[in-house]
MMTF fields as JSON, N, C-alpha, C and O atoms, coordinates in Angstrom:
{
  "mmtfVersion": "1.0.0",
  "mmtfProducer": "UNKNOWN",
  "numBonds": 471,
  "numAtoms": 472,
  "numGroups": 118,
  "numChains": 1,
  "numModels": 1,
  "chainsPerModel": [1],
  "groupsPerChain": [118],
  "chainIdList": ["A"],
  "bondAtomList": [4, 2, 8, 6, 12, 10, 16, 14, 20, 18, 24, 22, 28, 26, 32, 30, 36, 34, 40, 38, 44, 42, 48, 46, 52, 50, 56, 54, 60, 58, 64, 62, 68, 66, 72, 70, 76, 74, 80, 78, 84, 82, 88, 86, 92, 90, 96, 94, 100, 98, 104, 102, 108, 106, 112, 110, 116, 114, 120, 118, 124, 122, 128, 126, 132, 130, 136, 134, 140, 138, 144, 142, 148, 146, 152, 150, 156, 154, 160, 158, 164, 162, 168, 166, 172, 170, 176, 174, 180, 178, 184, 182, 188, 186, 192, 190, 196, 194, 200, 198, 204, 202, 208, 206, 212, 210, 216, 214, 220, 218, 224, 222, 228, 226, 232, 230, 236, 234, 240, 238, 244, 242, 248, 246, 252, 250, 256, 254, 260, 258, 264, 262, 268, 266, 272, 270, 276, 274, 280, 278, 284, 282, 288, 286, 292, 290, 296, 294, 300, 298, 304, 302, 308, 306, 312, 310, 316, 314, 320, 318, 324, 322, 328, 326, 332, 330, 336, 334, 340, 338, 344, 342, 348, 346, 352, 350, 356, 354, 360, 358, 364, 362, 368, 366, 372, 370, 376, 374, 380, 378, 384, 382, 388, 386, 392, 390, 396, 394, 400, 398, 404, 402, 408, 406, 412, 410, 416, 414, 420, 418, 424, 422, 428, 426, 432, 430, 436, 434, 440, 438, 444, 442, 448, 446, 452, 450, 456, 454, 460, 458, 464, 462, 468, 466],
  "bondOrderList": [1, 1, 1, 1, 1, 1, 1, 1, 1, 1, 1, 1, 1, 1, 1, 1, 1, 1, 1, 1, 1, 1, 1, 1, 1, 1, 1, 1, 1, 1, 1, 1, 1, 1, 1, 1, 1, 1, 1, 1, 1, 1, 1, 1, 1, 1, 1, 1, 1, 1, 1, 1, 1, 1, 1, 1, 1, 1, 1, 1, 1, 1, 1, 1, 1, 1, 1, 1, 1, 1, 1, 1, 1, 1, 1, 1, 1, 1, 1, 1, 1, 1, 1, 1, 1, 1, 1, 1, 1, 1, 1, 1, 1, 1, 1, 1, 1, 1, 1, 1, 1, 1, 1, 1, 1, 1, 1, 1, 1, 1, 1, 1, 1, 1, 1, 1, 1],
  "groupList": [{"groupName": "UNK", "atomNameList": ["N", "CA", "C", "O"], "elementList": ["N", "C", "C", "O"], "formalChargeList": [0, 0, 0, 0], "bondAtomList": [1, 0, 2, 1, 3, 2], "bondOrderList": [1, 1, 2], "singleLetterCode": "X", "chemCompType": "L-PEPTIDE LINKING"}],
  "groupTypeList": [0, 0, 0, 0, 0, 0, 0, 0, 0, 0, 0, 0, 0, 0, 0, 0, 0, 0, 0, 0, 0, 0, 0, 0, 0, 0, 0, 0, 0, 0, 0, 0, 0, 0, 0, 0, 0, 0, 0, 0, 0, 0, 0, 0, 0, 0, 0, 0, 0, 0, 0, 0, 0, 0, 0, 0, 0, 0, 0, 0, 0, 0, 0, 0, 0, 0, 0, 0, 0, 0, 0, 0, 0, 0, 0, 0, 0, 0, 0, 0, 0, 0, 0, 0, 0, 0, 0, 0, 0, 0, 0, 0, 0, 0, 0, 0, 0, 0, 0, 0, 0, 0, 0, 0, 0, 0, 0, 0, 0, 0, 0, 0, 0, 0, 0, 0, 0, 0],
  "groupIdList": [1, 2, 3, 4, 5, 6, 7, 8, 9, 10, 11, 12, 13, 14, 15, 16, 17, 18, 19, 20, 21, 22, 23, 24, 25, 26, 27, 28, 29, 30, 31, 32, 33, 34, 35, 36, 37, 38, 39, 40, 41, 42, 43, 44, 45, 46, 47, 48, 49, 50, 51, 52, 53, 54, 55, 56, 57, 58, 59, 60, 61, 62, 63, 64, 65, 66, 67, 68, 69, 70, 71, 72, 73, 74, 75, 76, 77, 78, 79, 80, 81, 82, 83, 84, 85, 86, 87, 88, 89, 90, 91, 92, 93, 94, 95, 96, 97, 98, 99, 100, 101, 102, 103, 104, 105, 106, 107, 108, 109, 110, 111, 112, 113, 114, 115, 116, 117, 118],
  "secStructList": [7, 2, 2, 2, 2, 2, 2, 2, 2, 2, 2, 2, 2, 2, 2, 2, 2, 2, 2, 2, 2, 2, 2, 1, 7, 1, 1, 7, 7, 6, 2, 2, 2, 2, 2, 2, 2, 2, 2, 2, 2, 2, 2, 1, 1, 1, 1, 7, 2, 2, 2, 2, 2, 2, 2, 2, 2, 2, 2, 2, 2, 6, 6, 6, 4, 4, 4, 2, 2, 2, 2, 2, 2, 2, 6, 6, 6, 2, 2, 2, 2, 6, 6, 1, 1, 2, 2, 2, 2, 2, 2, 2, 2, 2, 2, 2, 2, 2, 2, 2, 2, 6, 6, 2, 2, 2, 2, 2, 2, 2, 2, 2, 2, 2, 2, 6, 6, 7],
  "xCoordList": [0.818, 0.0, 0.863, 0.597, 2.019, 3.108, 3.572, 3.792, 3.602, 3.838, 3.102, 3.569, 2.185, 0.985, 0.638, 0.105, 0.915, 0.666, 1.983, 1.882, 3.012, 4.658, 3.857, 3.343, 3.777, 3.478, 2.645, 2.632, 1.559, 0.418, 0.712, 0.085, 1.919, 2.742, 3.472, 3.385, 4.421, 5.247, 4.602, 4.806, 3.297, 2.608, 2.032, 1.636, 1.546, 0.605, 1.918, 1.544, 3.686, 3.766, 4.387, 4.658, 4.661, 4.308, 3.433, 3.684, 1.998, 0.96, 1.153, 1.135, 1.353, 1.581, 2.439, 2.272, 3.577, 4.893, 4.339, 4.734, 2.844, 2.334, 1.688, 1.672, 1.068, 0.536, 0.833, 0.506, 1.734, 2.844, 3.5, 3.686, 3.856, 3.872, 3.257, 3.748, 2.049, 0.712, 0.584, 0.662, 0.376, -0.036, 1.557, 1.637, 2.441, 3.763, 4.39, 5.044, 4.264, 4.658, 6.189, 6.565, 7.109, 8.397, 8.695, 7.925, 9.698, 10.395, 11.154, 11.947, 10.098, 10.486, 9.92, 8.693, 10.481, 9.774, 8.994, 9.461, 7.688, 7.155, 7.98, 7.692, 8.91, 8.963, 10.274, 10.945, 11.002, 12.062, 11.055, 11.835, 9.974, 8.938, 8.811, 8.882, 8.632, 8.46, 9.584, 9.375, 10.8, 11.787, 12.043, 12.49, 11.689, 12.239, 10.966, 11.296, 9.77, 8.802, 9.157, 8.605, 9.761, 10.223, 11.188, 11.128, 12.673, 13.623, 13.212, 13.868, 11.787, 11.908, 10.947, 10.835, 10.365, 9.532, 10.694, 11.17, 11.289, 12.326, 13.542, 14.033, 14.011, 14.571, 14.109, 14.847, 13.151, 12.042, 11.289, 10.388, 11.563, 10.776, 9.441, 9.088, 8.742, 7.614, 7.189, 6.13, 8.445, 8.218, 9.34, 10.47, 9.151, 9.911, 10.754, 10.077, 12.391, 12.461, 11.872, 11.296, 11.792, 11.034, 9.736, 9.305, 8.95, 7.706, 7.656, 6.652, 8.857, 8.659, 10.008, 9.763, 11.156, 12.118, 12.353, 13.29, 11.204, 10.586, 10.11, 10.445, 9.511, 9.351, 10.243, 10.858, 10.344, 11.642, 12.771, 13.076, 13.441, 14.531, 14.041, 14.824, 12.85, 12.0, 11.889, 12.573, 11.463, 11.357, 13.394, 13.748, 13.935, 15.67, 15.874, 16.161, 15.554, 15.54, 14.902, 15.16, 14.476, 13.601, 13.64, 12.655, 14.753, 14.591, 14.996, 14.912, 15.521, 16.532, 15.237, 14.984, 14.486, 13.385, 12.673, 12.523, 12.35, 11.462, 11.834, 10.936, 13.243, 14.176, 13.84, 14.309, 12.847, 12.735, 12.099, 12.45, 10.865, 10.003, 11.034, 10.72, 11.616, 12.288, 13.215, 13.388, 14.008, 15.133, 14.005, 14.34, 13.151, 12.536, 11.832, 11.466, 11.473, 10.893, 12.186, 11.998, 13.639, 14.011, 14.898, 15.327, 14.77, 14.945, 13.643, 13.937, 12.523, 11.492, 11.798, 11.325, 12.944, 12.765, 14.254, 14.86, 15.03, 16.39, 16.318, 16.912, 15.665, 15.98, 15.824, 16.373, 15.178, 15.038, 16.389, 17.005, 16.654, 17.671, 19.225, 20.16, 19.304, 20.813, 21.168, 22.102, 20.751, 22.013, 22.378, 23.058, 21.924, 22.222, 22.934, 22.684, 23.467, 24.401, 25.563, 25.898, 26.326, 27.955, 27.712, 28.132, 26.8, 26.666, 25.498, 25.337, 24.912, 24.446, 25.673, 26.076, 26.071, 27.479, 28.584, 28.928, 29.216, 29.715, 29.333, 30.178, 27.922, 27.712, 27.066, 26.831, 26.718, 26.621, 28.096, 28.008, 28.902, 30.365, 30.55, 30.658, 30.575, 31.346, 30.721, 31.324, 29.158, 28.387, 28.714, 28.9, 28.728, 29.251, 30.09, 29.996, 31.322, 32.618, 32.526, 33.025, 31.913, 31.514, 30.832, 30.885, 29.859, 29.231, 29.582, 29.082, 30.744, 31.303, 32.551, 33.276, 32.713, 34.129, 33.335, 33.751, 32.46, 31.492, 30.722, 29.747, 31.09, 30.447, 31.145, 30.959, 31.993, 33.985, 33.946, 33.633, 34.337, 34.529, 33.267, 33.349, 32.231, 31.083, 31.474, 31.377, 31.817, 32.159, 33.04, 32.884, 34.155, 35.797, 35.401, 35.879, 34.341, 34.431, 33.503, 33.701, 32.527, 31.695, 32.588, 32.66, 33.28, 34.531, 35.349, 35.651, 35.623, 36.521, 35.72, 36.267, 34.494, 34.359, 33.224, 32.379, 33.15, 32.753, 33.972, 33.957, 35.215, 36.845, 37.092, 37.492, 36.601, 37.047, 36.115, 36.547, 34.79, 33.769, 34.451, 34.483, 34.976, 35.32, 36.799, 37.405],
  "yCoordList": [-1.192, 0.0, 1.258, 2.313, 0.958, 2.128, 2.667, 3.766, 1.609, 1.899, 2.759, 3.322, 2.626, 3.471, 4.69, 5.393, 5.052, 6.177, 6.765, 7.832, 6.308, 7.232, 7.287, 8.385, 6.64, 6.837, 7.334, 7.54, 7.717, 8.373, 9.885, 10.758, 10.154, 11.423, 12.052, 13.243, 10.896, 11.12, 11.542, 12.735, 10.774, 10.955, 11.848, 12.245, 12.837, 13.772, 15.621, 16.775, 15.05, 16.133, 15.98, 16.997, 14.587, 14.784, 15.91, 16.931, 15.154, 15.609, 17.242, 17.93, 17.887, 19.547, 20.011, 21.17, 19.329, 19.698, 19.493, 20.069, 18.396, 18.458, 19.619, 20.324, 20.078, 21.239, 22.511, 23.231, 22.358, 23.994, 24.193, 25.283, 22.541, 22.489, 23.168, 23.957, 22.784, 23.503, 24.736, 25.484, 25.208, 27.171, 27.77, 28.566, 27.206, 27.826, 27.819, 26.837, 29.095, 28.977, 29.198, 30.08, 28.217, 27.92, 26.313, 25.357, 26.336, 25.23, 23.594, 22.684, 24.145, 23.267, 21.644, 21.572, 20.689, 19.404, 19.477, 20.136, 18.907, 18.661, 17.486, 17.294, 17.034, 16.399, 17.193, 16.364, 18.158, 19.062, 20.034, 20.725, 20.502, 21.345, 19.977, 20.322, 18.553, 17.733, 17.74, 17.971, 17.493, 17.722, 18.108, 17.453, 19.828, 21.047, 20.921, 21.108, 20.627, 20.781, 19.519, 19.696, 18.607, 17.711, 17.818, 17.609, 18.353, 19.217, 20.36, 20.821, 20.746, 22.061, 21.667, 22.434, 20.608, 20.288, 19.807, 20.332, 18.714, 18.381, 19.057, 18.415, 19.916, 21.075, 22.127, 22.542, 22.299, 22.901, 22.378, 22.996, 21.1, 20.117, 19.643, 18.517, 20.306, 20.321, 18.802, 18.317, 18.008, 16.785, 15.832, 16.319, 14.511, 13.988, 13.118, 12.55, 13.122, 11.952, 10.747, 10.194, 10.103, 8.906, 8.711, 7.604, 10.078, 9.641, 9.226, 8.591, 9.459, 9.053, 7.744, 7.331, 7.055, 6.816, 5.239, 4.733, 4.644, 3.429, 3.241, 2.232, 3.892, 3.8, 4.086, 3.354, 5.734, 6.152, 5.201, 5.376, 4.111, 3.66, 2.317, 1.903, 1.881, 1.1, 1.606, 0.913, 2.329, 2.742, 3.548, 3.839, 3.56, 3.678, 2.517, 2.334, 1.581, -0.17, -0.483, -1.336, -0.072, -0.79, 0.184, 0.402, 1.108, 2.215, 1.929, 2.751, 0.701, -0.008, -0.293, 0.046, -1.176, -1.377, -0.348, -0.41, 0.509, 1.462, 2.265, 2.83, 2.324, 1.987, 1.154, 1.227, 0.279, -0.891, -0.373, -0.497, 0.328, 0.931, 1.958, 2.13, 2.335, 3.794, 2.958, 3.323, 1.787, 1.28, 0.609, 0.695, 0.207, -0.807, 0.402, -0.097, 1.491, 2.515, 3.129, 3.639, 3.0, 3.448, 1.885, 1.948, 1.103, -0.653, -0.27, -0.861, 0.388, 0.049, 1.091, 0.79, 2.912, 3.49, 3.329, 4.4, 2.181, 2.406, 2.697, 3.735, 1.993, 2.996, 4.222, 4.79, 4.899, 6.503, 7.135, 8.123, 6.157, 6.303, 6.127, 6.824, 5.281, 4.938, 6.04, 5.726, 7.235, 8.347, 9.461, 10.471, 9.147, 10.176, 9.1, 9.387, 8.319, 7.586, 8.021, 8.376, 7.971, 8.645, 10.044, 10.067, 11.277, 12.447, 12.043, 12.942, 11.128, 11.301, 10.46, 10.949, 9.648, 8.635, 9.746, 9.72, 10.777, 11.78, 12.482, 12.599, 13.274, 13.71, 13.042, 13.968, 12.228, 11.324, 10.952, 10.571, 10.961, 10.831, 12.206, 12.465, 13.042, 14.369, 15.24, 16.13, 14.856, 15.065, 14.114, 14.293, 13.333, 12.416, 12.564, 12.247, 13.167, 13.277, 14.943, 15.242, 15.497, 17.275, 17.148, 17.864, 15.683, 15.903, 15.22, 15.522, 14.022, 13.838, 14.587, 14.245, 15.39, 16.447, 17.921, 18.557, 17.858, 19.321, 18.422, 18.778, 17.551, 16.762, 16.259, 16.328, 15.739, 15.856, 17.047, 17.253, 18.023, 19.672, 20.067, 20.744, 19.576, 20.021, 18.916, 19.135, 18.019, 16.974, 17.57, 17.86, 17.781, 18.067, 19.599, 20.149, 19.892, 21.678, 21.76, 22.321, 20.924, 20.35, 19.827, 20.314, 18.825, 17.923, 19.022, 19.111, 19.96, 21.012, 21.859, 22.433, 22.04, 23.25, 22.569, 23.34, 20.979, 20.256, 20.469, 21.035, 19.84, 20.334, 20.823, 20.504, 22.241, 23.344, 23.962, 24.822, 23.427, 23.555, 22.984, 23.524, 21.835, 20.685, 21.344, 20.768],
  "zCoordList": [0.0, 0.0, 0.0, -0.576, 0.793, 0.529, -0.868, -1.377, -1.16, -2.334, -3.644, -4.634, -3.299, -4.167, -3.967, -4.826, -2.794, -1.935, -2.468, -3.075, -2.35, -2.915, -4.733, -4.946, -5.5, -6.766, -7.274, -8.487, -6.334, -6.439, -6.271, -6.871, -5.232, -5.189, -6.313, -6.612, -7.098, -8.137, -8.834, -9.056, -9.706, -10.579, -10.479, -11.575, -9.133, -9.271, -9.09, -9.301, -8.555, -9.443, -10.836, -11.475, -11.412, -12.99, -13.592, -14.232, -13.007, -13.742, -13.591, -14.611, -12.198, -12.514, -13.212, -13.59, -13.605, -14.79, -15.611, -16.625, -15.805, -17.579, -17.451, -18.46, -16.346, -16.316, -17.014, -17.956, -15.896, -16.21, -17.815, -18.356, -18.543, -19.513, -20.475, -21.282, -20.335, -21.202, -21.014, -21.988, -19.836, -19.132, -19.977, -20.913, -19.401, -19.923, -21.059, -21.409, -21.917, -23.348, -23.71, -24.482, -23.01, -23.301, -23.895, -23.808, -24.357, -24.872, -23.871, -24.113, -22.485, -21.348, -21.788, -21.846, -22.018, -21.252, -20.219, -19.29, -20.018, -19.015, -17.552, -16.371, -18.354, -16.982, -16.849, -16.233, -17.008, -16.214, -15.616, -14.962, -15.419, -14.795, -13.381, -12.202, -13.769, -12.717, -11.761, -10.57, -12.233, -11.974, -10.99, -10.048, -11.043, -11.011, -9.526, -8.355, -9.913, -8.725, -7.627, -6.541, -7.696, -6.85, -6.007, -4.795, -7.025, -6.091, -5.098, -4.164, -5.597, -4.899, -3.642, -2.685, -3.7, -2.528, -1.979, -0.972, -2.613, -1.293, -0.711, 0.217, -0.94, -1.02, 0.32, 1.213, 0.191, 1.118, 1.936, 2.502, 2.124, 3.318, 2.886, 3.235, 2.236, 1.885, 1.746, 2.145, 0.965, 0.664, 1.557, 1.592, 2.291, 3.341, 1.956, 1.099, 1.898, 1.136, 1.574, 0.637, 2.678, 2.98, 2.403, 2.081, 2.242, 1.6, 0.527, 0.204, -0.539, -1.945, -2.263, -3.397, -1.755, -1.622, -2.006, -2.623, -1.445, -2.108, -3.331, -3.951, -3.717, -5.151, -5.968, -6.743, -5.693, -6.362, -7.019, -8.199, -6.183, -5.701, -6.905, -7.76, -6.762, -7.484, -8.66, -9.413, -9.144, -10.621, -11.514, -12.656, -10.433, -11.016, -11.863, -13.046, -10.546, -11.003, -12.216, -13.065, -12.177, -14.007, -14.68, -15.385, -14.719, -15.906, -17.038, -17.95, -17.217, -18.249, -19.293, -20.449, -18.161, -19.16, -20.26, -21.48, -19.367, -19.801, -21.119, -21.743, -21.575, -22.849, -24.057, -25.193, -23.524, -24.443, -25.989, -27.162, -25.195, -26.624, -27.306, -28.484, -27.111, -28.038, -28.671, -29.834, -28.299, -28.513, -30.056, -31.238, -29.714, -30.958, -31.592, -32.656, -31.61, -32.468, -33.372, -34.477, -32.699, -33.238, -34.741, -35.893, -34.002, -35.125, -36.287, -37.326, -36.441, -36.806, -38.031, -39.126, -37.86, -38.676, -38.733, -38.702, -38.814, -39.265, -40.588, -40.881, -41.7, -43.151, -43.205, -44.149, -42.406, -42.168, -41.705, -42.107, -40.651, -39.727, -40.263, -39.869, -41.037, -41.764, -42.623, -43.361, -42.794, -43.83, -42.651, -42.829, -41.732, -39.743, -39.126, -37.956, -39.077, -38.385, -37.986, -36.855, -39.207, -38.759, -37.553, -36.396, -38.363, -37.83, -36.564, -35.739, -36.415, -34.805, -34.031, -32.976, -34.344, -33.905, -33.496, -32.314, -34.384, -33.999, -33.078, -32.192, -32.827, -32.001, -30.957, -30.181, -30.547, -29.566, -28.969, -27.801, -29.277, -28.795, -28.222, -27.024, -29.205, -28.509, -27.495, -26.894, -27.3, -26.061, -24.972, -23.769, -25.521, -24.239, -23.538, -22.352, -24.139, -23.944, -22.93, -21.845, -23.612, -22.865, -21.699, -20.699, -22.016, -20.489, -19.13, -18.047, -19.406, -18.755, -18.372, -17.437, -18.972, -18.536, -17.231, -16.262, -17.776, -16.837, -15.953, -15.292, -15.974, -14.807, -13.672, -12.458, -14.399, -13.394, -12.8, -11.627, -13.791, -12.741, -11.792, -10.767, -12.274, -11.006, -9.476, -8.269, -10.07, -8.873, -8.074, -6.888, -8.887, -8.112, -7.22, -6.228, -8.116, -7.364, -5.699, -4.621, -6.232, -4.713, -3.706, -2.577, -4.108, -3.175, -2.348, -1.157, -3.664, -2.807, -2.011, -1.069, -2.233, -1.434, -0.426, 0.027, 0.0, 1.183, 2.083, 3.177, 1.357, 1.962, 2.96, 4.079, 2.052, 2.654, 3.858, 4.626, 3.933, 4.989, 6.248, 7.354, 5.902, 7.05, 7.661, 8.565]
}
């Protein structure tokens, strides 16, 4: 029953990021509006991590899955898909490569300045 009660949470601030989605005439994803309203409850107490933490922790776990449909939508338009290969292959590398480098320096810069608290 816990469990439904945490997902019944998630899902309902989804549903206000689909919200805000719609009211808000920017170029946002609805679920970085979810995101963004989750950090900020928990952030602000508003929301206990314990109340949502079980599920949460539960749906990380099967995110692999949830991959499955896009992975076969995208098998379904490979003749579409085969003259963007090299150039998404390229850039799929060199993002990769950028976002693991600004992701290092956000790490190293936190590390240091926990450090330097202590």
């Amino acid at each position: 029953m816990n469990y439904i009660l945490e997902l019944l949470i998630i899902l309902s601030i989804s549903f206000i990021g689909e919200l805000l989605h719609f009211l808000i005439p920017l170029p946002i994803p609805a679920s970085i509006y979810g995101l963004a309203i989750m950090l900020a409850a928990l952030i602000s107490g508003i929301l206990k991590l314990e109340k949502v933490q079980k599920t949460a922790r539960f749906l990380i776990d099967i995110m692999a899955v949830m991959f499955i449909p896009a992975a076969v939508g995208l098998m379904e338009q490979w003749s579409s898909l085969r003259s963007f290969l090299i150039p998404a292959a390229v850039i799929t590398v060199l993002v990769t490569i950028v976002v693991m480098a600004v992701t290092g320096r956000i790490t190293q810069w936190v590390i240091r300045k926990e450090d330097r608290r202590k």
